[in-house]
N, C-alpha and C positions, 0 to 999 in steps of 0.2 A: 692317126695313131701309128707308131713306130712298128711295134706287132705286127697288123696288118699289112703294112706295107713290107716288112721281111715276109710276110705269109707270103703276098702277091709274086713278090719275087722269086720264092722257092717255087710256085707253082710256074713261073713264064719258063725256069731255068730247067723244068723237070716237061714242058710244053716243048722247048726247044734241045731236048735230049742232051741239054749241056748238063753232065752230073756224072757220078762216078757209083758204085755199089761196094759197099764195104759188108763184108761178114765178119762175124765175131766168133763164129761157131761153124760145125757143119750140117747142122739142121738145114734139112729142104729148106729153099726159096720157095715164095708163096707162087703160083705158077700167075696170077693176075695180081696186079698192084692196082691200088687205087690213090691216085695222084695227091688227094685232098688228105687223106689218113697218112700216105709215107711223109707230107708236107710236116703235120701237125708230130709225128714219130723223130722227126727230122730237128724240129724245134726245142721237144722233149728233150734231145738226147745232147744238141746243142747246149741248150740250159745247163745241163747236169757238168756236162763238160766246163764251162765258163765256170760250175760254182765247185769244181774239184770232187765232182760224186762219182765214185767210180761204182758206183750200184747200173750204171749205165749200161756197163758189159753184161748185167746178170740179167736186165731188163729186154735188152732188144738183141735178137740174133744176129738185125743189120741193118743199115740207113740206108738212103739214098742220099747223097752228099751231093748236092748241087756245085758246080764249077765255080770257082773265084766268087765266089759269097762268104764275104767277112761279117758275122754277125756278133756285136757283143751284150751277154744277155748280164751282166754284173751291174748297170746300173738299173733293172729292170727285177721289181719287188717279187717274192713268189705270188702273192694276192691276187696282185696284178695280172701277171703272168698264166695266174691259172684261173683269171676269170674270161682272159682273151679265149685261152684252151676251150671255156666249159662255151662261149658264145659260136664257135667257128665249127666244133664237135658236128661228124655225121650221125644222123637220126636212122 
């Protein structure tokens, strides 16, 4: 599945500190991140992006932006997409 395999990827590229930290606001940074949630936050906000949602800026303070990862989520249904979400979600 295409999903998955952009998940695996954001996680190697956030494994190998290749990534960048965007803030949208000046709210505190969280002092611990957790690899698998910035992953799935990261996908989110990609999504939004590809489909023109600028609710994106109101949702998330800040991503983690993995390095040279071109993802595009436009051929990729919401159904879809947020059944990958609801399968990969921390418990």
């Amino acid at each position: 599945m295409i999903l998955q395999e952009y998940y695996n990827q954001i996680l190697n590229k956030y494994k190998t500190k290749k990534y960048k930290l965007l803030r949208f606001n000046d709210k505190p940074l969280p002092t611990v991140r957790e690899p698998h949630l910035e992953a799935q936050h990261f996908m989110m906000f990609e999504y939004m992006e590809d489909w023109k949602d600028d609710r994106r800026f109101d949702i998330f303070d800040y991503i983690v932006r993995p390095n040279n990862l071109d993802i595009n989520f436009t051929d990729i249904k919401f159904d879809d997409f947020l059944k990958f979400l609801s399968k990969i979600k921390i418990k």
